[in-house]
Every structure is written in C-alpha cells, then in structure tokens.
C-alpha positions as CSV (number, residue, x, y, z in Angstrom):
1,X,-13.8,-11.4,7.4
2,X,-14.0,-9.7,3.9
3,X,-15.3,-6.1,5.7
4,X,-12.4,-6.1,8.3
5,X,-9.6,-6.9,5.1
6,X,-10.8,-4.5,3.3
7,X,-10.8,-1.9,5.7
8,X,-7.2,-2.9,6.3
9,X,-6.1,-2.6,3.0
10,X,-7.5,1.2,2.6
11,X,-5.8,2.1,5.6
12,X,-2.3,0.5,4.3
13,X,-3.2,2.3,0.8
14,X,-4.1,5.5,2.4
15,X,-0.9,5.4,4.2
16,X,1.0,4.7,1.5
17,X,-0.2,7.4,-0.4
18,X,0.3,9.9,2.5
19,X,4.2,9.3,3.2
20,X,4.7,8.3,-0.2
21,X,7.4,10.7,-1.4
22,X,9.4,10.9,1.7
23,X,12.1,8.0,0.6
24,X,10.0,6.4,-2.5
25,X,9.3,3.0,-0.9
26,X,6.4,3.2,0.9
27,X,6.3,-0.5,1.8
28,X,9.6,0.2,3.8
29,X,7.2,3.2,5.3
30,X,4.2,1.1,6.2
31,X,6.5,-2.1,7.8
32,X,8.2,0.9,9.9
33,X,5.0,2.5,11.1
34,X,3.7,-1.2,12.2
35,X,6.8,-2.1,14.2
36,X,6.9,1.7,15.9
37,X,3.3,0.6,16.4
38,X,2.7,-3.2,17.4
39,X,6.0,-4.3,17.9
40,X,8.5,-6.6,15.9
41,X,5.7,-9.1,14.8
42,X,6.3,-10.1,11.2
C-alpha cells in the first residue's frame, strides 16, 4: 500500500514541521501525539 504510506509519511512530516520548535525533537513530539492518540502501541 504505496498511496496509504505515503500519505502517512506527509502527515508525520507535516506534523513535524508544525510543533517543530516547541522542544527541538520533533520525533519525541510525533511518538507523544501517537500515544495521546492510539494508545501505548510501539
């Protein structure tokens, strides 16, 4: 599923870019706003 990945990654990407700033580590940023959202999975 090429289309879905993709879509995936510009959402991580636009994410990052949005909050990017607020601690400088936005992967800390993204893995936060995935557990607030789906729970401790990974």
């Amino acid at each position: 599923m090429p289309q879905a990945n993709r879509r995936l990654g510009s959402l991580k990407l636009s994410l990052n870019l949005r909050t990017t700033g607020n601690n400088g580590s936005p992967y800390t940023i993204t893995q936060n706003y995935f557990v607030q959202n789906h729970g401790r999975c990974g």
